[in-house]
KOLKOL-733728 format. One record per residue (C-alpha): residue in three letters; y, z negated, x; residue number from 1. Coordinates in Angstrom, 3 decimals. Layout:
BEGIN
+------+----------+----------+----------+-----+
: rest :       py :       pz :       px :  nr :
+------+----------+----------+----------+-----+
:  ala :        Y :        Z :        X : NUM :
...
+------+----------+----------+----------+-----+
// end
This chain:
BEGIN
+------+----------+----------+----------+-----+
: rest :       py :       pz :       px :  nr :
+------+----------+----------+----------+-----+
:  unk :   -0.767 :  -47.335 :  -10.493 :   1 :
:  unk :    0.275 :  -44.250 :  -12.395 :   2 :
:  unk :    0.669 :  -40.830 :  -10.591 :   3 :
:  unk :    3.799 :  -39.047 :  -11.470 :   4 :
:  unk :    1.618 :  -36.150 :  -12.339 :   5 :
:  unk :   -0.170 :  -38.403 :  -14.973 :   6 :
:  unk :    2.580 :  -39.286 :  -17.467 :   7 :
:  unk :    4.302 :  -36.324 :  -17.252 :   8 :
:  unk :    4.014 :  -33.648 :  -19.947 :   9 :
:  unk :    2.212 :  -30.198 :  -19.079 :  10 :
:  unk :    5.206 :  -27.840 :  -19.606 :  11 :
:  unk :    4.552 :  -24.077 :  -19.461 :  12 :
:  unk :    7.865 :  -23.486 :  -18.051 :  13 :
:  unk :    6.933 :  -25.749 :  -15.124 :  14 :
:  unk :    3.723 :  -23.640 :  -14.612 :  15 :
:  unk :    6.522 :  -20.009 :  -15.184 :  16 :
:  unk :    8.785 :  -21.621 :  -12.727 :  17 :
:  unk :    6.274 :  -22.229 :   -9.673 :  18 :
:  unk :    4.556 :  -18.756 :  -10.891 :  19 :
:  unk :    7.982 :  -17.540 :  -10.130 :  20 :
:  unk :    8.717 :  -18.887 :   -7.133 :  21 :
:  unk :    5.367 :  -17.679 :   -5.781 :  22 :
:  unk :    6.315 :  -14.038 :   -6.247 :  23 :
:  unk :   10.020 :  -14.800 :   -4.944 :  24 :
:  unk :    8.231 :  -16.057 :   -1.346 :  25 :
:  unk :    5.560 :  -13.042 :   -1.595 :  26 :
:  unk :    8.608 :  -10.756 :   -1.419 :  27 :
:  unk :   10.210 :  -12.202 :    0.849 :  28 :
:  unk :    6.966 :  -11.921 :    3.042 :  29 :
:  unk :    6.768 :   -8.303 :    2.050 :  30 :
:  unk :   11.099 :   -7.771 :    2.617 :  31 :
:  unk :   10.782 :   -9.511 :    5.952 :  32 :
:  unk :    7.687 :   -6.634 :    7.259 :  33 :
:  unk :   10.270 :   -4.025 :    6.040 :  34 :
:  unk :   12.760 :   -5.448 :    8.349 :  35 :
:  unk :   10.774 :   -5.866 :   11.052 :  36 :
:  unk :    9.639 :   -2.154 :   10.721 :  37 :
:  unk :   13.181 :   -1.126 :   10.512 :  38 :
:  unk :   14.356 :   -3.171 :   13.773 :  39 :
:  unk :   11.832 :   -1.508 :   15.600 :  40 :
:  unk :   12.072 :    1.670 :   15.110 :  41 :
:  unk :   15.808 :    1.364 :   15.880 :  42 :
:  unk :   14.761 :   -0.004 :   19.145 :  43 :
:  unk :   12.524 :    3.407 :   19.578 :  44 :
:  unk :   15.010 :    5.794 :   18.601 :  45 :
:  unk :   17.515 :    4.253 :   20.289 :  46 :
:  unk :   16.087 :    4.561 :   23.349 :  47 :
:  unk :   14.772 :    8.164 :   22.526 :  48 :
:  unk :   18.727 :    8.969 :   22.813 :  49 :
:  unk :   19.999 :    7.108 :   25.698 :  50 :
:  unk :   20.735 :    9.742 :   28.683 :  51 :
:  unk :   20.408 :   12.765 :   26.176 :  52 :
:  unk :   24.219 :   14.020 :   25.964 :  53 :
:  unk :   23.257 :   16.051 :   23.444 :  54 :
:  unk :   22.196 :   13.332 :   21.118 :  55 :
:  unk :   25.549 :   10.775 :   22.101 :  56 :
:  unk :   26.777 :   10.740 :   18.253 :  57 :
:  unk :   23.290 :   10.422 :   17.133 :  58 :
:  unk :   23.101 :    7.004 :   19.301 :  59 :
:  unk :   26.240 :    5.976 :   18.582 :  60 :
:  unk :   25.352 :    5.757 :   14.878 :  61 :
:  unk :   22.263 :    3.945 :   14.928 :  62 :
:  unk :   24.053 :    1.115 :   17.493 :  63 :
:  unk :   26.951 :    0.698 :   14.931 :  64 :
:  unk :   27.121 :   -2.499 :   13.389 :  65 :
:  unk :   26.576 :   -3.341 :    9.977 :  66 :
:  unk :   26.250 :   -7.090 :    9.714 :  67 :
:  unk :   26.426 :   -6.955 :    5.877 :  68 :
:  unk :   23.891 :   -4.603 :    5.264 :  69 :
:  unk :   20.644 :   -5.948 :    6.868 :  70 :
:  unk :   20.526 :   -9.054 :    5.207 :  71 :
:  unk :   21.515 :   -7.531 :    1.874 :  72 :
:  unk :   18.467 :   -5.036 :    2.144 :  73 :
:  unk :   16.307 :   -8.041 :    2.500 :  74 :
:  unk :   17.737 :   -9.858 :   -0.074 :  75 :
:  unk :   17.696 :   -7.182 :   -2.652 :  76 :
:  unk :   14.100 :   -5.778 :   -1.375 :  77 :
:  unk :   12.550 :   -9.641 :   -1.928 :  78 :
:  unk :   14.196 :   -9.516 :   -5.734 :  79 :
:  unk :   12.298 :   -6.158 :   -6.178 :  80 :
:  unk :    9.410 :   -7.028 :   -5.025 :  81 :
:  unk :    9.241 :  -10.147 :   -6.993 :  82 :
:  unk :    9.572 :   -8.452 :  -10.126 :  83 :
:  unk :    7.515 :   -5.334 :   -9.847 :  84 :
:  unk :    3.979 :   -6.451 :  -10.959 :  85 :
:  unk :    1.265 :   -6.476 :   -9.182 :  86 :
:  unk :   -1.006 :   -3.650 :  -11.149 :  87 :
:  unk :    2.242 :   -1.161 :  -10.391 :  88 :
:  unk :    2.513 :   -2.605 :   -6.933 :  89 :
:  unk :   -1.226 :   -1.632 :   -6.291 :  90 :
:  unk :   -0.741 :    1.874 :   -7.287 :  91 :
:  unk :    2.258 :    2.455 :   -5.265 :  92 :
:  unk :   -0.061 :    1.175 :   -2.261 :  93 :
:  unk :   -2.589 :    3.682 :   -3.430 :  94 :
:  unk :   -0.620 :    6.597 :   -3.524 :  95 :
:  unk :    0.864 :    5.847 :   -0.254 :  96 :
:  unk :   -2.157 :    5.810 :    2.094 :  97 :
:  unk :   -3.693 :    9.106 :    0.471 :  98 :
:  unk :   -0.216 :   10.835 :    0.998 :  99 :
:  unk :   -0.099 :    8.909 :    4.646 : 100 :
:  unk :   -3.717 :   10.011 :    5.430 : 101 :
:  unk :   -2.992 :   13.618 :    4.297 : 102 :
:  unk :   -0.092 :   14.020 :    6.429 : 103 :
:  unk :   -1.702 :   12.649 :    9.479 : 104 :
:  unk :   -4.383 :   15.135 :    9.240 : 105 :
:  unk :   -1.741 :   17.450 :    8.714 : 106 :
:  unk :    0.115 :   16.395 :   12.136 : 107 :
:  unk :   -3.064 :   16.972 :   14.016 : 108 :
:  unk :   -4.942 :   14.656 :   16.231 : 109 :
:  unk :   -2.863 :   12.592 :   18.461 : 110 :
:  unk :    0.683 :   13.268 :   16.836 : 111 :
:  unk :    2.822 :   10.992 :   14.554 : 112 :
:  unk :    5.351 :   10.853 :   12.694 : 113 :
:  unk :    8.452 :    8.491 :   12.732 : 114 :
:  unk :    9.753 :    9.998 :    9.067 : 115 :
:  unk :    6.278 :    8.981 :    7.976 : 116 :
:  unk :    7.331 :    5.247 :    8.891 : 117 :
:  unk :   10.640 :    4.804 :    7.159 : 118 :
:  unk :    9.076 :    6.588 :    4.009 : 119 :
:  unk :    6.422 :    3.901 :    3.859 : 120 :
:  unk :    9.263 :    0.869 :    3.695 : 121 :
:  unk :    8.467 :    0.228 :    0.061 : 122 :
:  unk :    4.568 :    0.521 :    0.243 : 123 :
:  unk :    5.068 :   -1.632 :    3.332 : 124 :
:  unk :    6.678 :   -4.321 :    0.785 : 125 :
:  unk :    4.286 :   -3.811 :   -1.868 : 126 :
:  unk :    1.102 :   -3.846 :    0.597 : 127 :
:  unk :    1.864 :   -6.889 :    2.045 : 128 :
:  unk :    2.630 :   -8.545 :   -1.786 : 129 :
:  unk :   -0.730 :   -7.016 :   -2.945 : 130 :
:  unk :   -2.443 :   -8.283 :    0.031 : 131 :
:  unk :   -1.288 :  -12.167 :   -0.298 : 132 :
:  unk :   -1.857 :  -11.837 :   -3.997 : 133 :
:  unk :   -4.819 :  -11.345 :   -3.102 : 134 :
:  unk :   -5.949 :  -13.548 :   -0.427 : 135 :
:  unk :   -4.167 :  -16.672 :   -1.657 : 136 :
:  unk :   -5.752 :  -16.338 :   -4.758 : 137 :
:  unk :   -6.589 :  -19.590 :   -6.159 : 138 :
:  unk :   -5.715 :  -21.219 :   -2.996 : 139 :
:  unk :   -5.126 :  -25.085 :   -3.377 : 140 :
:  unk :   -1.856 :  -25.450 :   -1.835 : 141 :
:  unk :   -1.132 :  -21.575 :   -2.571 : 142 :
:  unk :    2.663 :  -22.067 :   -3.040 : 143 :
:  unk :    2.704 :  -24.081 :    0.575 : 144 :
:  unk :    0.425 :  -21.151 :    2.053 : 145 :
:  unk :    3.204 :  -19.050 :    0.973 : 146 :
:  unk :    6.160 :  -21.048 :    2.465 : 147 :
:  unk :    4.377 :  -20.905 :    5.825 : 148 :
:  unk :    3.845 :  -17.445 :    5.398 : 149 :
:  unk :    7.752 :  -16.941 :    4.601 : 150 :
:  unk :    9.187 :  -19.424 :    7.260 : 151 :
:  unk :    7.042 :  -17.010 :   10.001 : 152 :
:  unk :    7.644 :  -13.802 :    8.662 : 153 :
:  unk :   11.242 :  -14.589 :    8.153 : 154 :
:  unk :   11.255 :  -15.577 :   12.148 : 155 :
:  unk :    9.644 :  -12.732 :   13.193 : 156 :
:  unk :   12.549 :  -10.439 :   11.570 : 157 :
:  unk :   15.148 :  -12.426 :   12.864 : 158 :
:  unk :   13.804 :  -11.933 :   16.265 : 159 :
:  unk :   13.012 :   -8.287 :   15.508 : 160 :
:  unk :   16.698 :   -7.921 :   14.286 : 161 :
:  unk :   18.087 :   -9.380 :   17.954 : 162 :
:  unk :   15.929 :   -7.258 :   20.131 : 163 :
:  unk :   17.604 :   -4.227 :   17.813 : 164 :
:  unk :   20.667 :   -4.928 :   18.425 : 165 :
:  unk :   20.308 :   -6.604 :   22.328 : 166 :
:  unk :   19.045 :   -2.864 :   22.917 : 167 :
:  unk :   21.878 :   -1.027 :   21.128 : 168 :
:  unk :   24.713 :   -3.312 :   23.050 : 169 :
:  unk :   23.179 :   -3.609 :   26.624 : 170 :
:  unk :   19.713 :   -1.686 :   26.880 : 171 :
:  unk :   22.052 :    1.207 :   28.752 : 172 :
:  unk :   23.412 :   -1.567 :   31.566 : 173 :
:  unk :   20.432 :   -3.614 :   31.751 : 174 :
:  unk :   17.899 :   -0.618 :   32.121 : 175 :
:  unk :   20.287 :    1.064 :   35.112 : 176 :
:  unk :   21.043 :   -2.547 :   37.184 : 177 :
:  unk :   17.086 :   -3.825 :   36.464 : 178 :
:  unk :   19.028 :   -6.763 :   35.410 : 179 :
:  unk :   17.005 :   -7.770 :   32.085 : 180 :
:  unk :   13.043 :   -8.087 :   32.013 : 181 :
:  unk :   12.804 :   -6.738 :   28.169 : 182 :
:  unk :   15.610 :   -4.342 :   28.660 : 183 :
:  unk :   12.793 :   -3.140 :   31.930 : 184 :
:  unk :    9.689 :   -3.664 :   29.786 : 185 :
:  unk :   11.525 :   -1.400 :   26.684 : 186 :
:  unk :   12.416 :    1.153 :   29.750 : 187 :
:  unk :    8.640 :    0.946 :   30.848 : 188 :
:  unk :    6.884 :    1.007 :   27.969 : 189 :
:  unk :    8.999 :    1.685 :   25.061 : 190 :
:  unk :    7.086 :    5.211 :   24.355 : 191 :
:  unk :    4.310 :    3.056 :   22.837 : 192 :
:  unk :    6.395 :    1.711 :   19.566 : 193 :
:  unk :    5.362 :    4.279 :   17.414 : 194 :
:  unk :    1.140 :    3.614 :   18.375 : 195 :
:  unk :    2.072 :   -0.208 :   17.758 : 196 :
:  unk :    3.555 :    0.611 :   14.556 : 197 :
:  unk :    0.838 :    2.901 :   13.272 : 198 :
:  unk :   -2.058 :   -0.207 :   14.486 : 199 :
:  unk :   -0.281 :   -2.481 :   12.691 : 200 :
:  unk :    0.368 :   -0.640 :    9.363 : 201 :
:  unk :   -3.408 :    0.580 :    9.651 : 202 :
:  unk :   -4.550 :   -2.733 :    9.697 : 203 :
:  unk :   -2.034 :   -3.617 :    7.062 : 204 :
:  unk :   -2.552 :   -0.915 :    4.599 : 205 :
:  unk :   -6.427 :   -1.167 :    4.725 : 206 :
:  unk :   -6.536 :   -4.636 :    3.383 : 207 :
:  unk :   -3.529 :   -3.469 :    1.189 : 208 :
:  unk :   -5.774 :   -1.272 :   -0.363 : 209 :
:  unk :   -8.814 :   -3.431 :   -1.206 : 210 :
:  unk :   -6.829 :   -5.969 :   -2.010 : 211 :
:  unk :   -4.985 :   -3.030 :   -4.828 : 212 :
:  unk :   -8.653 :   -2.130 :   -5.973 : 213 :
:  unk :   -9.720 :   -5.261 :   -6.838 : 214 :
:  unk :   -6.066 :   -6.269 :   -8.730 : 215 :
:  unk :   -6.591 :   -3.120 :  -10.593 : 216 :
:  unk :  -10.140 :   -3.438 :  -11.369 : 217 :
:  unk :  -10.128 :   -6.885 :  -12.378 : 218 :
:  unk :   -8.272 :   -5.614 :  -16.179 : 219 :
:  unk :  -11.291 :   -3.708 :  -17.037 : 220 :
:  unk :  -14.102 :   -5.213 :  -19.179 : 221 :
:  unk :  -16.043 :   -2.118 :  -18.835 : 222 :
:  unk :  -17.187 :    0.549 :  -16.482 : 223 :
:  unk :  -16.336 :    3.224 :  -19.006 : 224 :
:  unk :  -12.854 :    1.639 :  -19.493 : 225 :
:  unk :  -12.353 :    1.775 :  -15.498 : 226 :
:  unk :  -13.344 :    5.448 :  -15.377 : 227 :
:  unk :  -11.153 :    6.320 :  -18.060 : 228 :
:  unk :   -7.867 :    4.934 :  -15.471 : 229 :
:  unk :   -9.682 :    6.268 :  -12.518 : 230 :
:  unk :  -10.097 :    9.672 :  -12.876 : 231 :
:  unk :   -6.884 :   10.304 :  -14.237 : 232 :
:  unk :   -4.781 :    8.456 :  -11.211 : 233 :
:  unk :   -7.325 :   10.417 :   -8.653 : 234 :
:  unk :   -6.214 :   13.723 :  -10.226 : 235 :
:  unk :   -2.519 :   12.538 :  -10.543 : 236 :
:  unk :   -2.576 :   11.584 :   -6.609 : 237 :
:  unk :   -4.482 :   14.614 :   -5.398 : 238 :
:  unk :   -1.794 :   17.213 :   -7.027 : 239 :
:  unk :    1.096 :   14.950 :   -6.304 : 240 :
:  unk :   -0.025 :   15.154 :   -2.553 : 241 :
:  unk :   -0.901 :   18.466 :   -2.621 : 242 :
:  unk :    2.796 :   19.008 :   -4.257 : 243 :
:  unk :    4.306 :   17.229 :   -1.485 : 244 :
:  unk :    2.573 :   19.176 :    1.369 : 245 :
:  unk :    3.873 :   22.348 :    0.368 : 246 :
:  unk :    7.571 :   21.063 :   -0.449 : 247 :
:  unk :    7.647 :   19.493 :    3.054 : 248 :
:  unk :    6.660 :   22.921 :    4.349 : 249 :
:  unk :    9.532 :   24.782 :    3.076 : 250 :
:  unk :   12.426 :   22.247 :    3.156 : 251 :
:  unk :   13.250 :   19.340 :    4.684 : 252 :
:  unk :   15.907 :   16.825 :    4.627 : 253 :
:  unk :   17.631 :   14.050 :    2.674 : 254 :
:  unk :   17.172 :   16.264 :   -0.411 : 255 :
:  unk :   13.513 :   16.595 :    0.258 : 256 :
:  unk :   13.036 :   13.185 :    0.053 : 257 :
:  unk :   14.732 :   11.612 :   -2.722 : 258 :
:  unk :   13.091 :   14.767 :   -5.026 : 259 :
:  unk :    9.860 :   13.429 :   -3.604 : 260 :
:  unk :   10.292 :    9.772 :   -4.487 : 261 :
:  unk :   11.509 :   11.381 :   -8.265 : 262 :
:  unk :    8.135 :   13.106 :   -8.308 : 263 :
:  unk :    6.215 :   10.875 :   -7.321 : 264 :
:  unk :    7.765 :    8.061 :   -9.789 : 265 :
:  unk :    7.530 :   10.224 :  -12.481 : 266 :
:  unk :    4.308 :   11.177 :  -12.412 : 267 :
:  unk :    3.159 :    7.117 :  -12.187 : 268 :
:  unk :    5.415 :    6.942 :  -15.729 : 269 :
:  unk :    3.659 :    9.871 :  -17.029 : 270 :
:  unk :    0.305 :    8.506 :  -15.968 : 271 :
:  unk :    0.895 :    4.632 :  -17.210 : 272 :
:  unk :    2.661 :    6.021 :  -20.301 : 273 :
:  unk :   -1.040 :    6.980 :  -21.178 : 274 :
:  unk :   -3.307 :    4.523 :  -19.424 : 275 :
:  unk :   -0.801 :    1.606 :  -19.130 : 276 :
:  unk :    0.918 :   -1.082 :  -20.619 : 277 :
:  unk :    4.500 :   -1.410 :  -21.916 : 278 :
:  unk :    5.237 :   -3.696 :  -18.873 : 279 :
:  unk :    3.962 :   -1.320 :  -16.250 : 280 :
:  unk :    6.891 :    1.033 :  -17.470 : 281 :
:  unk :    9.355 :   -0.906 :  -16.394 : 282 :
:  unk :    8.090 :   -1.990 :  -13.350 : 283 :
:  unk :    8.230 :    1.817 :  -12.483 : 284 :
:  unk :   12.017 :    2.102 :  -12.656 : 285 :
:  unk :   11.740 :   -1.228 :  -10.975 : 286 :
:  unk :    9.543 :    0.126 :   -7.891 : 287 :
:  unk :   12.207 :    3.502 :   -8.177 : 288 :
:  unk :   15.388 :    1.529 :   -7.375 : 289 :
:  unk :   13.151 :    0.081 :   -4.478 : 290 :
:  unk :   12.143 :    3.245 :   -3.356 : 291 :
:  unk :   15.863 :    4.826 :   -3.156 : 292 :
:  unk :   17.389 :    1.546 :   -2.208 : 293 :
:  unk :   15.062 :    1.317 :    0.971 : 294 :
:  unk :   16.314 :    4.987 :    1.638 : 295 :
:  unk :   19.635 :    4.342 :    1.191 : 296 :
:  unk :   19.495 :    1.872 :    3.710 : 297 :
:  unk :   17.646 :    3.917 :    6.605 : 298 :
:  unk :   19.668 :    6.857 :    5.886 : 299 :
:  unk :   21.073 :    7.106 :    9.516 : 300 :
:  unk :   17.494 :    6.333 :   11.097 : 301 :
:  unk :   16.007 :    9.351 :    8.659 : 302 :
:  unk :   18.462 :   11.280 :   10.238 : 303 :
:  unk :   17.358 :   10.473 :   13.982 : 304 :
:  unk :   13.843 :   11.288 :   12.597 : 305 :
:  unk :   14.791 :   14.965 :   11.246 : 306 :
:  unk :   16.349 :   15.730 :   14.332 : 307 :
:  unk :   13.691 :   15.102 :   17.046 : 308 :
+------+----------+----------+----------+-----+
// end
């Protein structure tokens, strides 16, 4: 007997279709870490603010509600993700963890930053796209790797998303009356978020970033063609970082931050617009619109961050 499989005809938009539903579920994957991130750090600075009179409106924004907007970030975030490419993707990755390493050194031993988390949303995305590229590559049952991946990351955020907003209604009751053992454990240990965060992107970004070296490297045919995108993008990064340093020295705020993302998007068009293709262009102003929508949407936890 005949497989289905057998008589059927080898259509390429079949092969475009499940090409595009793989990068649809690899967003998703990468939409649902940015969530998770987000819920999180809610949890942290909410608690930073509870018993702090001083800092009453500052809590009272990050608990308000905004049952629209959480899902809509990760439904928007999973459609950029999917169509960014993966070469663009990789440098985004790249520039992130040199600017991330600078600042830490920066910060000094022992210190972090919680700004430095939110600004790393995208990245986050595009890490954790790059790294499944990457690791499901040529898979078997890639597309079913992916749904897996998907159904658990999606479960994680949902839980991540409850916690956030279990602590913003009742962490205040439960942490006074000992009534609720994660409301106790947050109370007890809820100082460590930020060091769980920063394992978990190191961990994340570091096979983020072999996985972008090897998606990158894989175009060239030659070593003299790879040198010729190299050292170009190394002296790109190294003044854009450089740049950044000294503009976060003398200003800070909202401003300082979407001027960064513009500076740091244009020079990747300026770069590609010599050692890139026509496609890579676009998926700039694609990763751009990612960039400022993920700010957009942590605009009130940005603000918690600048005033700690």
């Amino acid at each position: 007997m005949f497989s289905l499989g057998s008589w059927l005809p080898a259509l390429p938009g079949l092969a475009w279709g499940w090409a595009l539903l793989d990068a649809l579920l690899q967003g998703l994957v990468g939409a649902c870490a940015v969530s998770v991130l987000c819920s999180l750090l809610k949890v942290y600075l909410y608690i930073q603010c509870v018993n702090k009179p001083e800092r009453q409106a500052e809590k009272e924004a990050i608990a308000a509600r905004r049952p629209l907007l959480e899902p809509l970030h990760v439904l928007v975030l999973t459609g950029v993700l999917a169509l960014v490419g993966s070469r663009v993707a990789a440098l985004v990755v790249l520039e992130f963890s040199l600017r991330a390493v600078s600042t830490i050194l920066s910060l000094g031993k022992g210190a972090h930053s919680s700004q430095l988390y939110l600004l790393c949303q995208y990245s986050l995305g595009c890490g954790v796209s790059c790294g499944l590229s990457f690791l499901l590559e040529r898979a078997p049952h890639r597309s079913w790797n992916l749904v897996l991946a998907a159904g658990l990351a999606g479960l994680l955020a949902l839980h991540a998303r409850r916690l956030a907003r279990h602590v913003c209604a009742l962490y205040e009751l439960h942490s006074r009356a000992s009534y609720c053992g994660i409301c106790i454990l947050l109370l007890a240990a809820g100082h460590g978020i930020p060091r769980l965060l920063r394992n978990a992107l190191a961990l994340t970004f570091a096979v983020a970033d072999l996985a972008s070296v090897e998606l990158i490297n894989r175009d060239f045919l030659s070593t003299g063609e790879a040198v010729r995108f190299w050292t170009p993008l190394t002296i790109c990064y190294t003044l854009l970082v450089v740049y950044m340093q000294e503009e976060s020295r003398q200003t800070t705020g909202r401003g300082l931050v979407f001027r960064t993302v513009l500076v740091r998007m244009g020079g990747l068009f300026i770069l590609l617009l010599t050692v890139g293709r026509w496609t890579d262009i676009l998926h700039v102003f694609v990763s751009l619109l990612g960039e400022l929508w993920c700010l957009l949407c942590s605009g009130v936890l940005l603000e918690s961050c600048w005033r700690q």
